[in-house]
Every structure is written in C-alpha cells, then in structure tokens.
C-alpha positions as CSV (number, residue, x, y, z in Angstrom):
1,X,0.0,0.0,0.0
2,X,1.5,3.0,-1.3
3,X,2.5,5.8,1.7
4,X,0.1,8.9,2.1
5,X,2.5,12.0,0.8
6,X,3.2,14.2,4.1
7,X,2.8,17.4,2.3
8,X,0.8,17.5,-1.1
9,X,-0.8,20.5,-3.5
10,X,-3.6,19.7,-6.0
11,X,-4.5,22.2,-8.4
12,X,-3.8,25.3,-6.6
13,X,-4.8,28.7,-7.9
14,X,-3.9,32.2,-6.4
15,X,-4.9,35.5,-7.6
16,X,-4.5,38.5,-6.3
17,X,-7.3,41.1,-6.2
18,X,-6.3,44.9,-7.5
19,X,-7.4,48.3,-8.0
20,X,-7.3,49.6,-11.4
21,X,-7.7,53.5,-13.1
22,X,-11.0,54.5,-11.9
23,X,-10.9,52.4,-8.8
24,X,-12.2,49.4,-11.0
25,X,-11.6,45.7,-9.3
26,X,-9.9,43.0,-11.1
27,X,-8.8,39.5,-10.0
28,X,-4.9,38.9,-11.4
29,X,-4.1,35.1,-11.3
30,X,-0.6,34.0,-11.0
31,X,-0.9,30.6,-10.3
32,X,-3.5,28.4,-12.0
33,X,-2.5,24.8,-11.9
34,X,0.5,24.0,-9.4
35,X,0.0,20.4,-8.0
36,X,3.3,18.4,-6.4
37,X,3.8,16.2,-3.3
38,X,6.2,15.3,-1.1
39,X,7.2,12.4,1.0
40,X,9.0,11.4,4.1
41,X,12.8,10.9,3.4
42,X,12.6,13.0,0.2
43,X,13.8,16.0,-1.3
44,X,11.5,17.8,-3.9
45,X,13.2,20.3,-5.9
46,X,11.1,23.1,-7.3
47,X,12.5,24.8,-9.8
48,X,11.8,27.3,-12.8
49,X,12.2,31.0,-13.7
50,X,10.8,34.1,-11.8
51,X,7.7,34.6,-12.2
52,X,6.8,30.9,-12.1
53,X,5.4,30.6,-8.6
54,X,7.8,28.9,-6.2
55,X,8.1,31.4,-3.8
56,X,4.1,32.3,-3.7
57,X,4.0,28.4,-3.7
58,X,5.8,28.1,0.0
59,X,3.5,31.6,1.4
60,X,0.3,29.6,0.5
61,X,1.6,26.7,2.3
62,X,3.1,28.4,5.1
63,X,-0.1,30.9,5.4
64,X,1.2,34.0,5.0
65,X,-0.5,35.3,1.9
66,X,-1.1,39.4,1.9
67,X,-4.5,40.3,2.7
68,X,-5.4,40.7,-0.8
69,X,-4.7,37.0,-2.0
70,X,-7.4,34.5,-2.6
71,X,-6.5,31.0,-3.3
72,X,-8.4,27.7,-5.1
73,X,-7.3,24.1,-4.5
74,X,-5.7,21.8,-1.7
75,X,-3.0,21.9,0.6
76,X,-2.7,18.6,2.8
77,X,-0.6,17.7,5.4
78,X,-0.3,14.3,6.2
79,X,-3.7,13.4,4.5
80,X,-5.5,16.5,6.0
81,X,-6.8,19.5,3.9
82,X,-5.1,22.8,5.5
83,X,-7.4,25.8,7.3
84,X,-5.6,28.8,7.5
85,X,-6.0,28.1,11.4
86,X,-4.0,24.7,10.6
87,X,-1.1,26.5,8.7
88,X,-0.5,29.2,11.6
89,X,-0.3,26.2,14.4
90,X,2.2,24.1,12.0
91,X,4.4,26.9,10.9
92,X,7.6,26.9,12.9
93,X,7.0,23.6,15.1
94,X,6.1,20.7,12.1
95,X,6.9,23.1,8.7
96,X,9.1,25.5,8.5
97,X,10.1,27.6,6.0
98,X,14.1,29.1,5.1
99,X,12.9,32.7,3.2
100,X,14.7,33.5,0.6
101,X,15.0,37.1,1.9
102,X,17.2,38.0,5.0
103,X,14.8,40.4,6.1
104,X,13.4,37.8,8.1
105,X,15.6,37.9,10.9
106,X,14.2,39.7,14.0
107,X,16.5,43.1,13.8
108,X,15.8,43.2,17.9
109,X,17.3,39.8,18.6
110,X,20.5,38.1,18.6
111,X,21.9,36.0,16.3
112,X,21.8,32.6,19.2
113,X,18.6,33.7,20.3
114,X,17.1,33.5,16.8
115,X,18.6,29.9,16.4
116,X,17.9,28.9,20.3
117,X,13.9,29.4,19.1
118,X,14.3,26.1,17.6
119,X,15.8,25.1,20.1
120,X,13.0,25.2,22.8
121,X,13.4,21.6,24.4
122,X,16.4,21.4,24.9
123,X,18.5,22.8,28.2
124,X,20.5,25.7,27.9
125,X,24.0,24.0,28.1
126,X,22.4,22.2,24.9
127,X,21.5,24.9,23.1
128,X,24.7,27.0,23.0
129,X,27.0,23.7,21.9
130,X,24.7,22.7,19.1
131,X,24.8,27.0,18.1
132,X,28.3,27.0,18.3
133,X,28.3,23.5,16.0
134,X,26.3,24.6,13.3
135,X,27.8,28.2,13.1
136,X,31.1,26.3,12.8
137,X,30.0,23.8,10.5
138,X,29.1,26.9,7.8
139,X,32.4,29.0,9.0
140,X,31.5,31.3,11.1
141,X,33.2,32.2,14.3
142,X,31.5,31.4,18.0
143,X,31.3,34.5,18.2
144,X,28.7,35.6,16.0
145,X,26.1,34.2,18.0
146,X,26.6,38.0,19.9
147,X,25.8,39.5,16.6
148,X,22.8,41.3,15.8
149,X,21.7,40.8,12.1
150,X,22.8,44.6,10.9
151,X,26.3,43.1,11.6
152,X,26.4,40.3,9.5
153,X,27.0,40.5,5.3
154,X,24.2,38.9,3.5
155,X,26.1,35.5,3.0
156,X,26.8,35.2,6.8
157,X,22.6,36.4,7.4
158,X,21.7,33.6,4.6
159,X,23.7,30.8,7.0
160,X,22.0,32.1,10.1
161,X,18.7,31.4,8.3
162,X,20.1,28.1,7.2
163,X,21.0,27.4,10.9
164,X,17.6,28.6,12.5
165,X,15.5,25.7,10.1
166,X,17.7,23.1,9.9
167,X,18.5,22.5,14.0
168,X,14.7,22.6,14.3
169,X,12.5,19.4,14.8
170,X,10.2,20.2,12.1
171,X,9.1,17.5,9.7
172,X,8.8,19.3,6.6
173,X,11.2,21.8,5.6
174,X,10.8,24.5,2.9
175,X,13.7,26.3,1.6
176,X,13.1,29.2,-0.4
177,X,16.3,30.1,-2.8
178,X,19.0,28.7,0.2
179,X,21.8,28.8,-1.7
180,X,22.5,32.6,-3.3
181,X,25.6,34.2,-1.6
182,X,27.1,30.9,-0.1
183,X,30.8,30.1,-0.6
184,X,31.0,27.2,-2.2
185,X,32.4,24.9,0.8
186,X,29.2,26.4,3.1
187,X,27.1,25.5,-0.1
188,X,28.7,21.9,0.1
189,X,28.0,21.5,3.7
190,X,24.5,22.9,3.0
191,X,23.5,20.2,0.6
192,X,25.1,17.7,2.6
193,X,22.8,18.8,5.8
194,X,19.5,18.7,3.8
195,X,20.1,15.0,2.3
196,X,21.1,14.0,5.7
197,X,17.8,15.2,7.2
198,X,15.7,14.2,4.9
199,X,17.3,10.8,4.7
200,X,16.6,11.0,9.2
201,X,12.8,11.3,7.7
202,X,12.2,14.3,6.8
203,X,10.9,16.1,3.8
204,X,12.4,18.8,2.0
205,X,11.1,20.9,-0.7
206,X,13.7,23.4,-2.0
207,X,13.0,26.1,-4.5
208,X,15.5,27.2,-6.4
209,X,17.1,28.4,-10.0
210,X,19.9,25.9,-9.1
211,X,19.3,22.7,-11.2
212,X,22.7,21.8,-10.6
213,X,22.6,22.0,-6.8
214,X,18.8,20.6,-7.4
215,X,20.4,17.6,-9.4
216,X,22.8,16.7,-6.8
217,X,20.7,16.3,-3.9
218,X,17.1,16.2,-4.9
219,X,15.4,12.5,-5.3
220,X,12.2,14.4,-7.7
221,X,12.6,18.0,-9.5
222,X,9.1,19.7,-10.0
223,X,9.4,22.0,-13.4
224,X,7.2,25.4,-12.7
225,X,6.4,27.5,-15.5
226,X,4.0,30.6,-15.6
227,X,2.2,29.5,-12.4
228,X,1.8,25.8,-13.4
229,X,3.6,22.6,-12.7
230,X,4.7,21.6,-16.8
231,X,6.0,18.0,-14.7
232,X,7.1,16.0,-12.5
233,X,10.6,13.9,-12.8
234,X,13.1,11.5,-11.3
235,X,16.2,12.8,-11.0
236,X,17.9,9.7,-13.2
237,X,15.6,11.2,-15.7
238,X,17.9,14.3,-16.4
239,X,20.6,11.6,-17.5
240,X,21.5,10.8,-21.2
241,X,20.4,14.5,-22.2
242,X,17.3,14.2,-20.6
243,X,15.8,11.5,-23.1
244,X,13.8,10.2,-20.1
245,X,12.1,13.5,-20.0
246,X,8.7,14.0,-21.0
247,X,7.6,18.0,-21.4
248,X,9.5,19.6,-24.3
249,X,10.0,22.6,-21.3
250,X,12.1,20.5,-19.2
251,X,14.1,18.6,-22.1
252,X,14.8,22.4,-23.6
253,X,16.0,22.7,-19.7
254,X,18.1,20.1,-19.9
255,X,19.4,20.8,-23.0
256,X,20.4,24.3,-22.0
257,X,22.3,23.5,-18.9
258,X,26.5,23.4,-19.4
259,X,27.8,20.4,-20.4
260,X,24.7,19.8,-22.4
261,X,24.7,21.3,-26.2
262,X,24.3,24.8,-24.2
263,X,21.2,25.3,-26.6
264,X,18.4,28.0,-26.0
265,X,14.8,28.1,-26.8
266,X,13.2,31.5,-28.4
267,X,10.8,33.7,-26.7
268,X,9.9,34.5,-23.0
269,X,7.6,33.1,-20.3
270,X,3.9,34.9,-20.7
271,X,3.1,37.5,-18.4
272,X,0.1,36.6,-15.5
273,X,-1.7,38.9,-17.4
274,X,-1.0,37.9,-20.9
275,X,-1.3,33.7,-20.3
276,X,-2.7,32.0,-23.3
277,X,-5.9,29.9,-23.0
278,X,-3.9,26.5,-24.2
279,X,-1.0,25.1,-22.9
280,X,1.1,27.7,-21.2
281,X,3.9,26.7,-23.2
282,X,2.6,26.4,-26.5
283,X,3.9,29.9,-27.9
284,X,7.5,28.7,-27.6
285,X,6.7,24.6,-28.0
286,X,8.4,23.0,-30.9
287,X,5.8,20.2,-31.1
288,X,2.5,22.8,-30.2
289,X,-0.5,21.8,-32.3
290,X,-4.1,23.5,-32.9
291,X,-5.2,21.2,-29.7
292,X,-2.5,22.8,-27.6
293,X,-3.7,26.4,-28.3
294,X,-7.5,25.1,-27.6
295,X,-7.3,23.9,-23.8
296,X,-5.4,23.6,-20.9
297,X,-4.0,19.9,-20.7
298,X,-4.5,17.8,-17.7
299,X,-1.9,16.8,-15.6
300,X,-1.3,13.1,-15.8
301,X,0.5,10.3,-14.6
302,X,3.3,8.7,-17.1
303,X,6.5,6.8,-17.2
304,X,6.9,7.2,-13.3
305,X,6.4,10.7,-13.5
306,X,3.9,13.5,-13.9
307,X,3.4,15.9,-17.0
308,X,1.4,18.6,-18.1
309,X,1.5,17.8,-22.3
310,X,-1.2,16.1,-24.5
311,X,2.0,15.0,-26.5
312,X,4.4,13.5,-23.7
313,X,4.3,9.5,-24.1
C-alpha cells in the first residue's frame, strides 16, 4: 500500500485582487495549476524562472499570503486538507520555512537567540553547543552568535537562516532560494545537511534556479512555469540529455544546462496577465499543435512521473 504523501498540492490557484484607473476591481491570477507532493525521506526540488510561482508556492503553504490573495485548491498535510488556522499552528514547530530574503531575521534579537527558538526543548548547556556546531559547520566564528543581524553581510545572514530551520525538529522543511551568496564549501555543507535530514525522515522541498545544486541532492525535480507545474521527474531522468524526459519545457531545460549542447529556446515566459488559454507553453513549443492552443492539458501520470503535455508518451 502506497504511503500517504506528508505534504501534497492539487491544483492550486492564487490571484491577487487589484485596484485599477478609476478604482475598478480585477482579479490577477498568477498561479492556475500547481500540483506536487512530497514524501518522508525525500527532497522535492522546485525549480523554474521568476515569475513561475515557487516562492508564492511556500507563502500559500506556510499561510502567509497578503491580505489581498485568494487562493483555489488543496493543501494537505499528512492526509489532511489545511485551514488557514491549521497553517498558523504548523508553521515553525512541524513546517518551517528558510525565506529566501534576510529580512526575516528579528532586527531586535540576537543571532543565538534567533537559532535557540528552535531550540526550545532542549536545556540551555544544549543549546549553545549545538549553536556553536552549526555556526562552525558553515564558518563562522563562535562569536557571531553576539551579533545582531545589521552586523552580519548577507552570506553570513543567509547561514543564520540556514541554521535557524535546519536545528529545528520540524518534519517538513521548505527552503526558499537557500543557496545565493554561499561560498562554495558552506554550499557543500549545505547540501550535505539537507540529504542527511531528509534521509533521518524528513521532507524537503527546495526552491530554487539551481538545477545543478537541485540535481545533486534532490530525489524528484518539479518544473514550474507561468504559475503551473509543466511535470514532474526523477532525478535519473535528467541523464543521457534528458531523453527520459517527457515536457518539451524540461528537455529544452536540460538541453540548455553546461555540459549539455548549451542550446536556448526563443521567446519569454507569458506574463500573468498575458497567459494563453492552451497550454502555457505552446507559444514557444516545438511540437504545439491546434489542440495545444485550444485547452489547458491535464496533468497526468506517465513513465513514473507527472506531466502537463497532451504530447508526452
């Protein structure tokens, strides 16, 4: 009997509402069709341009939308459907989320005192050896733990982020673009920690516009494109060139990275405002028929992955 995904997303929508000239109300949707799921022991990467949804992707999870956001769809937790009631008593104890902005560290607070929140059960003697191990274990001095976070740079703020999440107990952790402005030994060590926790049982969903980094640590990689998951893949499926592959997106992907024939594709992901009513990547789609420009395909099942392409066999 096949395990019950810990976190999973079916068909989630989010639109935000606006104010036009002459006060006039529209709805502007952003996401329309993002499904994934995650398991215990796993790391999902999520990865595609700006603009594609990752980031609004972990709010909606997490809860923290603006005001103005209205979303359609599931989010479950193991096998329940979220409230936003559910996602405020989660956050921080059972999901967590690593922001992809620095901004989130408490400006009033110490560095070890931001880290020691995660920290709650254990005694105080506890707390400042496994501070003083992580801050090590990313090269930074003892010391900083005295810092307040004007007084870091912004790659010694992004481990102190890294630090808070990953000495937590949560059992799902969502990491929001981790990996800008790390040296690449700290980026090393980085990758290292999140396949060791997730292989302790955890899950791990990492956003990012690192496939490489994605590719070396992630079990599945989630392909986002104009606020819609285009598929789902193994991560031997990026092998060979990608001939495993099944959306022509992610084998252009593949095909563009270094040490692939380096190859572009034409044109530019469509606006939220400008999104076709067919597939979302049939403007640029070397395969696109009439069918493609007529309706959005359905996201189905194929191969041992997922894909969003009448085409993909």
């Amino acid at each position: 009997m096949k395990k019950e995904p810990i976190l999973k997303v079916e068909n989630l929508e989010l639109s935000f509402s606006q104010y036009t000239r002459g006060l006039k109300k529209r709805e502007l949707t952003v996401i329309t069709n993002l499904d994934l799921e995650v398991n215990e022991g796993e790391i999902l990467a999520v990865v595609g341009s700006s603009g594609s949804g990752k980031s609004l992707l972990a709010h909606a999870v997490m809860g923290i939308l603006p005001y103005n956001a209205r979303t359609k769809g599931r989010i479950q937790y193991q096998g329940r459907e979220l409230s936003q009631t559910d996602k405020e008593r989660l956050r921080g104890d059972e999901i967590v989320l690593i922001p992809q902005s620095v901004n989130y560290l408490d400006p009033l607070l110490k560095v070890g005192q931001q880290i020691a929140i995660s920290l709650k059960n254990e005694t105080k003697e506890q707390q400042e050896e496994i501070i003083d191990h992580i801050l090590g274990r990313y090269g930074l001095d003892p010391s900083v733990k005295n810092y307040y976070p004007f007084q870091l740079s912004g790659g010694m703020a992004r481990k102190v982020l890294l630090a808070t999440a990953l000495t937590s107990s949560a059992k799902v952790i969502i990491a929001d673009e981790p990996t800008p402005g790390l040296d690449e030994a700290s980026l090393q060590e980085v990758l290292k920690d999140f396949r060791e926790i997730a292989d302790s049982g955890k899950a791990i969903l990492m956003i990012t516009h690192d496939i490489h980094a994605a590719l070396e640590i992630a079990d599945k990689i989630a392909i986002f494109y104009a606020g819609a998951t285009l598929e789902l893949a193994n991560k031997r499926d990026f092998a060979r060139g990608g001939e495993e592959l099944r959306h022509p997106y992610t084998k252009a992907l593949c095909r563009a990275l270094p040490g692939e024939s380096f190859e572009a594709i034409g044109g530019t992901q469509p606006l939220p405002s400008e999104l076709p009513e067919g597939c979302l990547f049939s403007d640029r789609c070397p395969v696109c028929t009439e069918e493609c420009r007529r309706a959005r395909p359905q996201y189905r099942s194929i191969r041992g992955g997922k894909v969003r392409c009448i085409h993909a066999a």
